[in-house]
C-alpha positions as a LaTeX table, in Angstrom:
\begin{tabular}{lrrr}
\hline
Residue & $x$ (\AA) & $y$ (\AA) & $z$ (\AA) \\
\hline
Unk1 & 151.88 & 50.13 & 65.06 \\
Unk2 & 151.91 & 49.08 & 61.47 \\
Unk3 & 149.84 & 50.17 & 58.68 \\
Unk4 & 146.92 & 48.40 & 56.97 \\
Unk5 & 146.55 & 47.56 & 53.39 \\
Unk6 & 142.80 & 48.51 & 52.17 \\
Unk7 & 141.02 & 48.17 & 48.96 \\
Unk8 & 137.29 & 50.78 & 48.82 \\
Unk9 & 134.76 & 50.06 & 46.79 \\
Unk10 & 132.81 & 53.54 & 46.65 \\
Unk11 & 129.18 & 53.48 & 46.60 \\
Unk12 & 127.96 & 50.58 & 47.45 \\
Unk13 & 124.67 & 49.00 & 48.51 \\
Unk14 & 125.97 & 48.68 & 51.81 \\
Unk15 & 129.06 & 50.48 & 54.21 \\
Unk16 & 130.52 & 46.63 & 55.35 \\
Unk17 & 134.00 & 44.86 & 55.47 \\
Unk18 & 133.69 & 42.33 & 52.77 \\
Unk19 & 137.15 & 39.98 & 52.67 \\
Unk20 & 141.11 & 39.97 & 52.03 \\
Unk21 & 142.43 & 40.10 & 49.08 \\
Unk22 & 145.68 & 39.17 & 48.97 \\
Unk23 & 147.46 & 41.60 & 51.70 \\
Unk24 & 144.25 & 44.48 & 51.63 \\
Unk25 & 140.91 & 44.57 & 53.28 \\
Unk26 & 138.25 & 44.88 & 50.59 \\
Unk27 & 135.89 & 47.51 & 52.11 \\
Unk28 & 132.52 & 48.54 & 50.81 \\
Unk29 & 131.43 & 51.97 & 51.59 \\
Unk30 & 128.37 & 53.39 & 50.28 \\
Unk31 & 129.35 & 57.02 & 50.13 \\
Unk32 & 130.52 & 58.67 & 47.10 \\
Unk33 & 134.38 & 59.23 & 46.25 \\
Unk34 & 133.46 & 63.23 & 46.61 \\
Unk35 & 135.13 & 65.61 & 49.07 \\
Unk36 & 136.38 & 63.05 & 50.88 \\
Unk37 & 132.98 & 61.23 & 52.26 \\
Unk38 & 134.22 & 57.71 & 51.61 \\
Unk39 & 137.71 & 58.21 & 53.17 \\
Unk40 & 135.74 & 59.69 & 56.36 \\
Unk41 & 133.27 & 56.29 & 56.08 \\
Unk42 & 136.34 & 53.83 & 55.80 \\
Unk43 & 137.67 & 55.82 & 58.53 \\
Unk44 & 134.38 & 55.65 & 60.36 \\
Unk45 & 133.68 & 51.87 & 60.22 \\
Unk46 & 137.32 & 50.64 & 61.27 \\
Unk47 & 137.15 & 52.71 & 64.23 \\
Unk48 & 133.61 & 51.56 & 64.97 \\
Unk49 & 134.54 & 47.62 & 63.94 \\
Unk50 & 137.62 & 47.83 & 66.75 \\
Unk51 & 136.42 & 49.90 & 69.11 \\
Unk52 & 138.79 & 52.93 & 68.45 \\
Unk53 & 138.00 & 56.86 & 68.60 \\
Unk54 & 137.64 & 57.89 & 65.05 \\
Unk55 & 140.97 & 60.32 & 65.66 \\
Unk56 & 143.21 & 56.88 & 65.92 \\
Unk57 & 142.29 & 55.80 & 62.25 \\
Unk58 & 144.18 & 58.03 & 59.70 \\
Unk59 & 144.96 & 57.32 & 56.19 \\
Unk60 & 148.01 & 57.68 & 55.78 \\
Unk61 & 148.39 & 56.84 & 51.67 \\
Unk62 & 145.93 & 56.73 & 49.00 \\
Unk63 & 143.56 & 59.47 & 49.79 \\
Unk64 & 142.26 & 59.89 & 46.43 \\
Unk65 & 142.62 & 56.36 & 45.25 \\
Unk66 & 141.18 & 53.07 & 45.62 \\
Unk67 & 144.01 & 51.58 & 47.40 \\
Unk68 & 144.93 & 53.12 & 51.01 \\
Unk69 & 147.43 & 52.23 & 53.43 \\
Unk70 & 145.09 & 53.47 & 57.29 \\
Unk71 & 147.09 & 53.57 & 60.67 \\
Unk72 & 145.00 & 52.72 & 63.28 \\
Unk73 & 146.60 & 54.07 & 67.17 \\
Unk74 & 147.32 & 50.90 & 69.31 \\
Unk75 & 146.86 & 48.00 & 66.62 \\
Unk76 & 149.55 & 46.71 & 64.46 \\
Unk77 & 148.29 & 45.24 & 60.79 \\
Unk78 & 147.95 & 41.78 & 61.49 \\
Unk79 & 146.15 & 42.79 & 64.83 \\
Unk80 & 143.69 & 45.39 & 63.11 \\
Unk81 & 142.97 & 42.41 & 59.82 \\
Unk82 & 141.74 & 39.79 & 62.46 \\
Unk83 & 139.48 & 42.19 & 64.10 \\
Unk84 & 137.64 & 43.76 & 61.16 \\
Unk85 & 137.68 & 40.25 & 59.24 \\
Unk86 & 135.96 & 38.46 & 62.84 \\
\hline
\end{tabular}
């Protein structure tokens, strides 16, 4: 299990994985940086994108910044990259 570099982008048009840039996941969410909501979208959308419960996707650094390290149950980081960037 190893955790996974991300990069949010907050309010966006769209909730969508966009690229990698350099070792994090740019991740477009289009909930607002308030109470949490875009941390529970990010959340939301790996779990959906690899076919996890949403209770194996945690963050585990970065809650209220841009730049979050997520440990998803059962992937390791190179495993979880290939999925959401396929």
């Amino acid at each position: 299990m190893g955790d996974l570099a991300i990069r949010v982008q907050p309010r966006a048009k769209r909730t969508e994985v966009v690229c990698s840039r350099g070792d994090a996941v740019v991740i477009r969410v289009n909930s607002p940086p308030v109470d949490g909501r875009a941390n529970e979208a990010v959340c939301r959308l790996i779990a959906k994108r690899l076919g996890v419960a949403r209770t194996a996707v945690r963050i585990v650094r970065g809650e209220s910044a841009r730049d979050k390290l997520v440990r998803i149950d059962g992937f390791t980081a190179d495993e979880a990259r290939t999925a959401l960037l396929n």
